[in-house]
N, C-alpha and C positions, 0 to 999 in steps of 0.2 A: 276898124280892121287895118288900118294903117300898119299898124307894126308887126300886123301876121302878116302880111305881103309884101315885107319890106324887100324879100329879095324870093327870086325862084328859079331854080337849078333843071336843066335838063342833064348834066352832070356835073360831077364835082371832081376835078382831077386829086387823088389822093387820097378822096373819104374814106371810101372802102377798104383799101388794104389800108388805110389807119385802123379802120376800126376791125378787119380780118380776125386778127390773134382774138381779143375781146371777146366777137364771135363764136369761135369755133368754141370757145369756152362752156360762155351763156347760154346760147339758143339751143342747144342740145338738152337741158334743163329746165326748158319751160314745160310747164304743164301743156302748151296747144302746140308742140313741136310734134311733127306728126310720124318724124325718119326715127325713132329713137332706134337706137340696137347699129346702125349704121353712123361710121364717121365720116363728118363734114370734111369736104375734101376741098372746098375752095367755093366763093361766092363770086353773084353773076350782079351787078347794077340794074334791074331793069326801071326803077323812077328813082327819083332824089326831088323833096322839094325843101324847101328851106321855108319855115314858119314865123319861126323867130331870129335874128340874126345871132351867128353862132360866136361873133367877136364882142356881143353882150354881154353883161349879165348873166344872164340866160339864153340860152338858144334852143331852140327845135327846130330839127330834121323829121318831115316821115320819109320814110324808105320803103322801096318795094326792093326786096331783096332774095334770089333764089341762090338756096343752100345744095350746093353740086355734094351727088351722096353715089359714087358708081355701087353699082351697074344700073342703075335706075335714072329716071332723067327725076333731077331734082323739083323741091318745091317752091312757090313762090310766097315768101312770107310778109306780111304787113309791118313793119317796124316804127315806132314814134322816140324815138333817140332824145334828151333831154342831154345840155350839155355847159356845164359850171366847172366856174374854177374849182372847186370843194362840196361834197353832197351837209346838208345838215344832217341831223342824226336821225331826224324825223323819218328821210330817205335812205338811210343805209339800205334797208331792205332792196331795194329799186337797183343798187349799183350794178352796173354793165361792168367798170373795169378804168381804169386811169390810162391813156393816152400816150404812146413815149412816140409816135413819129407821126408825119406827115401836120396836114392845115391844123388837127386842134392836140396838136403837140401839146402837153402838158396842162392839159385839161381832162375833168371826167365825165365820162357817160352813163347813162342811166336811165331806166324805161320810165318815161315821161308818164304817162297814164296814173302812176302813185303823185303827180303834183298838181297841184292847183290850179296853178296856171296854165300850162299846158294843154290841160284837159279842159277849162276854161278858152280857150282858144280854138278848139273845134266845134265849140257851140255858137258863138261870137260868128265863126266863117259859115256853118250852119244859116244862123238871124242872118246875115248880112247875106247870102245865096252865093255868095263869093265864086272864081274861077280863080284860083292858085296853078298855074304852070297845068300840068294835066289832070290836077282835081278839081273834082265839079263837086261843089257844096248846093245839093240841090232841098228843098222842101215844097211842102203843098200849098197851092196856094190859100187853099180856104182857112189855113191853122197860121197863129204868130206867136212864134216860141219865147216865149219870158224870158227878157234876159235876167243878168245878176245873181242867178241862181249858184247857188255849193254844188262843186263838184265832189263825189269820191269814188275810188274804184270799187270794184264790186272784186270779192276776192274767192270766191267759190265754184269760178270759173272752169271748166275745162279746157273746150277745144277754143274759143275765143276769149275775148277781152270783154269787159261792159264798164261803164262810168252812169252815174245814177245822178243826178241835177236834183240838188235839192228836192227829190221826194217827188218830181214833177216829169220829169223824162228819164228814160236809159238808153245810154246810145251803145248798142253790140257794134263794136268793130271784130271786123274776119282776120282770122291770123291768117292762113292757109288760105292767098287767093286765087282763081285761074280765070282767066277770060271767059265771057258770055256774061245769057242772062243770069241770076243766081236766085236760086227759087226763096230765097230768105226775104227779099223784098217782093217778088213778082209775085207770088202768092198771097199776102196780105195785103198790096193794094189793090188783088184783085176780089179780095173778100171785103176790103173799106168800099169798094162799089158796090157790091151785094148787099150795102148792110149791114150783113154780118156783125155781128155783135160780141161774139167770141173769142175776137184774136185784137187785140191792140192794134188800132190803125197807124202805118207810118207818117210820121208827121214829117220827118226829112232824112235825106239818106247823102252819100257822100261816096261819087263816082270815080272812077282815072278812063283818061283815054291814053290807051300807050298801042303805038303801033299799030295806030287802027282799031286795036281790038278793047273792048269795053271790060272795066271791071268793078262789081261793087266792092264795096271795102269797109261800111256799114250803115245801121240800120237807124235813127232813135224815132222810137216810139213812145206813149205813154208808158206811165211808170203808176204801176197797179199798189196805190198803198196800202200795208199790212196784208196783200196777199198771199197765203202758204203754200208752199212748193209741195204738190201732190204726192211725191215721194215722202216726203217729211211728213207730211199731215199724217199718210196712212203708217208710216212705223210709229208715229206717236198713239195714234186711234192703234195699232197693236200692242203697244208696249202695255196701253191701260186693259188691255185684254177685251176693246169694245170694237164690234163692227164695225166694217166700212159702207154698208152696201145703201144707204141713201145715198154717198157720195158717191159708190161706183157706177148707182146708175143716174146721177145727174153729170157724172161726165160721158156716158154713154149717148146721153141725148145731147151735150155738148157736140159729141164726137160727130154725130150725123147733120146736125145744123151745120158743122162745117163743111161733110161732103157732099151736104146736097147746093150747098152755094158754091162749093168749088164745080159740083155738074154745072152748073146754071150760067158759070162765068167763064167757061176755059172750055176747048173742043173734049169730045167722048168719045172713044172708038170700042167697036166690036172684037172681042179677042175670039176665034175661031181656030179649027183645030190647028191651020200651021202657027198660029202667036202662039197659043197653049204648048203645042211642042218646043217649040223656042225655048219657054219659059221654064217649060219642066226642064229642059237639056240644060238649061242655065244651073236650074238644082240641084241636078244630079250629080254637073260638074264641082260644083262647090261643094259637094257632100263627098265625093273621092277625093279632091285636095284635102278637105278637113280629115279625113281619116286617115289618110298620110300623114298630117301633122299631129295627130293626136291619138297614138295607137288605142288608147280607152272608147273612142266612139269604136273602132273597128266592126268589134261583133253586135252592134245595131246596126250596121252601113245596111245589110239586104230590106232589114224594116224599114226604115228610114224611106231605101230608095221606093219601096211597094206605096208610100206615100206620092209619090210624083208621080208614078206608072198607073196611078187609079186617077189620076185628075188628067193625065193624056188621053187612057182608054175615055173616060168620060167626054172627052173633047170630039175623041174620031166619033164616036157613034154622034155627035153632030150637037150636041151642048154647047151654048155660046153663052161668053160672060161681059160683063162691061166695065171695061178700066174707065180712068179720070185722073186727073191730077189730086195727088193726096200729100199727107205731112211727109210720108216719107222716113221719120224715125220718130216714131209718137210709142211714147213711157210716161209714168208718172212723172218724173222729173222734167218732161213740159209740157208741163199742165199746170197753171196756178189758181187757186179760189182765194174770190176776194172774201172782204169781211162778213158782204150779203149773202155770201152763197154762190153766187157767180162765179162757174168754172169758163178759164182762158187757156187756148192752147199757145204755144207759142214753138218761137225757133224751128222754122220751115228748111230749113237748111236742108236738111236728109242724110243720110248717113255719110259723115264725108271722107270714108272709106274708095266711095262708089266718084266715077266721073261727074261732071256735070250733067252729060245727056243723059247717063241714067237717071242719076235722079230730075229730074225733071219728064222723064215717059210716065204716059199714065200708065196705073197701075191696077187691081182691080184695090177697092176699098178696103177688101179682107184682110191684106197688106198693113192698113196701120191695126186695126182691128185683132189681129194676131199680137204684133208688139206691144198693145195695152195687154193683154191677156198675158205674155210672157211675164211683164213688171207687175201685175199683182201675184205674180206665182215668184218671184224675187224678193217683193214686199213680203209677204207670207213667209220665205227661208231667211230670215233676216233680222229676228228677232231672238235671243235665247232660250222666249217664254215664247214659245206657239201655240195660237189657237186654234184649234181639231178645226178644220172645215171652212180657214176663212178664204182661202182664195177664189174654190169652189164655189162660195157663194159671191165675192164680189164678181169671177167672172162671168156667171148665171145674171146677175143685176145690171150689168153693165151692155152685155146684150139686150136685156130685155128694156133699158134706157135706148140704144139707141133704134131696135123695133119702133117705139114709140114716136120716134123725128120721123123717122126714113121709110115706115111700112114695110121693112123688112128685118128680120131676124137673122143675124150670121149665123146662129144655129143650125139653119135650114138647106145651108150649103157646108153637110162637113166634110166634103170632099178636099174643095178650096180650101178651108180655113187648116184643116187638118194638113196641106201641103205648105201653105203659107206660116203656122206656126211651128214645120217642123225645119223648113228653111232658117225661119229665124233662131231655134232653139241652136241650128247645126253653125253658127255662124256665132254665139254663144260661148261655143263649145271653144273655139277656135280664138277668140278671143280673152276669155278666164284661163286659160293653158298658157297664155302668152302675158297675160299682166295678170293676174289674178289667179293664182293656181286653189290658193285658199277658197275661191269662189266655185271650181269646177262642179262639187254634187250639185250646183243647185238647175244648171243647163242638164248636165249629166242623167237627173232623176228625168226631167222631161223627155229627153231622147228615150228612155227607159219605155216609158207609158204609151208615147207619139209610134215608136220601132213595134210595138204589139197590141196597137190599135188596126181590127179589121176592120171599121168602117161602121160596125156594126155599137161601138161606145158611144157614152157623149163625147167629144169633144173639149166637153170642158173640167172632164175629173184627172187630180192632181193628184195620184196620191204619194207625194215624193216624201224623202227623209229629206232634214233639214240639215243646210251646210252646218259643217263642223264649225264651231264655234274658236277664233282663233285665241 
C-alpha cells in the first residue's frame, strides 16, 4: 500500500475550481446524478484524498464533492478522478475533460473505476484495512479478501458504481452520499449475524469521517457467479411465453426469510392509530402533489385517496400493525438467482429519493411486499407478446411463497397492502411522467384497478392494457 498512501489531502488548494468547468459538464450526465433538470451552479470540497500521486504516471484523487443546484441544498457526490498525461483509447469512454489551469494544468481526467489500476487500488487498501486521511478501509474479520484479482466495472448500473474482482467480489461504491448510518451496509451485517442466507454477507466496506459526521461510501461483498437478475430472468421466462410462478414463489419465501431475520435482529414497533394516521397523511400528501404533477392521475385522486381513509378508519376502531426494518425498494431487479436456484436479495439502500431516516424507520413488511407485486405487474406490461394471466398468477404465488417462511399471507390484510400498493403505484405515476413518459399506462392501468377497488376484490387482479410498445 505504499504507493496508495503516498500522500493524503485534507485540501488541495486549486483542485477544485481546476477541475469546476470539467464538472459542470460531466456530472450532470452521469447515469447516478441525482439533480438532473437543474444546473450546477458551483461545487463545495467536502473530502479530497490523494491515492495515487498525481505528479505520476498515474494518479488518483477520490473526492467528496457537493454539486450546489439552487433552490435546493445540493448533493454530496462520491468522485474517483483518475489523472494522465494522455487517456489511451481503451479509456476514451471514461474521459472527464483535459485540464487548462490550476495543480494539473495540462493534464487529463477521467473516471478511474473504467481502469485497472485504480480500481485495483481499493481492494489492496480494503486487504490491507488501511486508514487514508479520512477513509477508513474497514473489512471482517473472520474473511481474507484474495488478492491479485481482475478488476472490471460493471456497466449496467444506475444510481451507483460497482467493480466485480475477478468473479469473486463486487464492491458498490455510493454516488450520492449523506451522513449517518446507511441501511446498505447495516442491514446485511445485520442479516450475516442471523445467518441469513439470502443476502451476500459484507466482507469489507470503506468509511469517511468528515466533521464528525460518519459516511459510508461502499459496500464489497461476494460476487454470486452466473447469477440472473430477476428482472431479466422473468422477461426472458415471458419472452418464451412460459411461467414464472415456481420462481415467484421461491422468492416469496426468500422474501419472508429475510423479514423474519430482519424481526429477530433490529427493534419492532407497534404501529397504532396516531402512526397509521401519520402514515396515511404522508399518502395522501403524496398523492395531491402527484396529481398536481400529472393531471392524468387527477380523476383517480378520490379512489386512490378512499385507499388510505379505509387503512386510518381501520386503525381508529383500534387495529394495530407491526413495522420492522425492511429492504426498503425490493423489485425484481434486486433479486438475483443463482445457478442452484437460490434466490438473493440484494441493495438495501431504499429508495434514495427518500432521506436517510426514512429510509431506515420501520416499516410494516407489506411495504416491500407491494413493490415486488408492482414489478411483476411491469414485468407482465413489458413484453410485446403477453401472456393472458401471468402477473396474476406470479402475484398469487409469490404470496403464497412467502405464507409458507412467515405463517402469514399478505392476502389477508388487503387493507394495508391495498394502501401500500396504491402509494407505490402513485409514486410510479410521478416518476414515468418525468423520465419515462413512454412507460406511463403501465402505473396508470394500476391506479385504474387500486382507484375502484372497494375492499371487497382481491388485491391481486391486474387487469391492465399493456404499455404501448415504442
Amino acid at each position: 500500500m505504499s504507493e496508495a498512501v503516498s500522500r493524503t489531502l485534507t485540501s488541495t488548494p486549486g483542485l477544485l475550481e481546476s477541475l469546476d468547468p470539467l464538472l459542470r459538464e460531466w456530472l450532470p450526465r452521469q447515469r447516478w446524478f441525482a439533480g438532473k433538470g437543474r444546473p450546477v451552479t458551483g461545487f463545495t470540497l467536502v473530502g479530497a484524498t490523494e491515492l495515487l500521486p498525481s505528479d505520476s504516471k498515474l494518479g488518483l484523487y477520490h473526492l467528496l464533492v457537493r454539486a450546489e443546484q439552487s433552490p435546493v441544498p445540493g448533493d454530496c457526490y462520491q468522485l474517483l478522478i483518475g489523472v494522465r498525461e494522455a487517456l489511451p483509447p481503451r479509456l476514451a469512454p471514461a474521459l472527464i475533460g483535459h485540464v487548462d489551469r490550476g495543480p494539473l494544468t495540462g493534464r487529463t481526467v477521467y473516471e478511474a473505476l473504467y481502469d485497472p489500476r485504480p480500481a485495483e487500488v481499493l481492494l489492496e487498501a480494503l486487504r490491507a484495512r488501511a486508514r487514508i486521511g479520512g477513509l477508513f478501509f474497514e473489512a471482517d474479520k473472520e474473511q481474507e479478501i484474495r488478492p491479485g484479482l481482475v478488476p472490471r466495472v460493471v456497466t449496467s448500473e444506475q444510481s451507483n458504481s460497482s467493480i466485480v474482482y475477478g468473479d469473486t467480489y463486487i464492491l458498490k461504491l455510493l454516488r450520492r452520499v449523506v451522513p449517518g448510518v446507511n441501511p446498505d451496509l447495516e442491514l446485511p451485517l445485520a442479516l450475516a449475524r442471523e445467518g441469513c442466507p439470502r443476502v451476500p454477507p459484507p466482507t469489507a466496506w470503506i468509511r469517511a469521517e468528515l466533521d464528525g459526521e460518519p459516511y459510508v461510501l461502499g459496500v464489497l461483498q461476494p460476487f454470486v457467479q452466473g447469477a440472473a437478475d430477476g428482472w431479466e430472468l422473468a422477461l426472458r421466462e415471458l419472452a418464451k411465453g412460459e411461467d414464472f410462478v415456481a420462481e415467484a414463489r421461491a422468492l416469496g419465501r426468500a422474501t419472508a426469510e429475510v423479514h423474519t431475520a430482519l424481526a429477530r435482529a433490529l427493534p419492532t414497533v407497534t404501529l397504532g392509530r396516531a402512526q397509521v394516521e401519520l402514515m396515511t397523511a404522508a399518502m395522501t400528501e403524496r398523492l395531491a402533489a402527484a396529481a398536481q404533477a400529472v393531471p392524468a392521475l387527477r380523476p383517480y385522486e378520490p379512489g386512490l385517496r378512499s385507499a388510505f381513509e379505509a387503512l386510518a378508519a381501520l386503525a381508529a376502531e383500534g387495529r394495530t400493525w407491526t413495522a420492522q426494518r425492511v429492504h426498503g425498494d425490493l423489485h425484481l431487479g434486486q433479486c438475483l438467482r443463482s445457478p442452484a436456484g437460490q434466490w438473493w436479495l440484494i441493495d438495501f439502500e431504499g429508495e434514495p429519493a427518500k432521506s436517510l431516516t426514512e429510509r431506515r424507520m420501520p416499516q410494516p413488511p407489506l411495504r416491500d411486499i407491494a413493490g415486488m407485486l408492482r414489478s411483476f405487474d411491469y414485468a407482465a406490461h413489458s413484453t410485446p407478446s403477453p401472456v393472458p394471466g401471468w402477473a396474476e398468477s406470479c402475484r398469487a404465488a409469490y404470496c403464497s411463497g412467502y405464507a409458507e417462511v412467515s405463517g402469514t399471507d399478505p392476502r389477508t390484510d388487503p387493507v394495508l397492502l391495498r394502501a401500500c400498493e396504491t402509494d407505490k403505484a402513485v409514486y410510479e405515476v410521478v416518476y414515468e411522467a418525468r423520465h419515462r413518459p413512454d412507460w406511463l399506462p403501465v402505473p396508470l392501468s394500476a391506479v385504474r384497478r387500486l382507484a375502484l377497488d372497494d375492499g371487497t376484490t382481491s388485491p391481486l387482479t391486474s387487469p391492465a392494457p399493456r404499455r404501448p410498445h415504442p
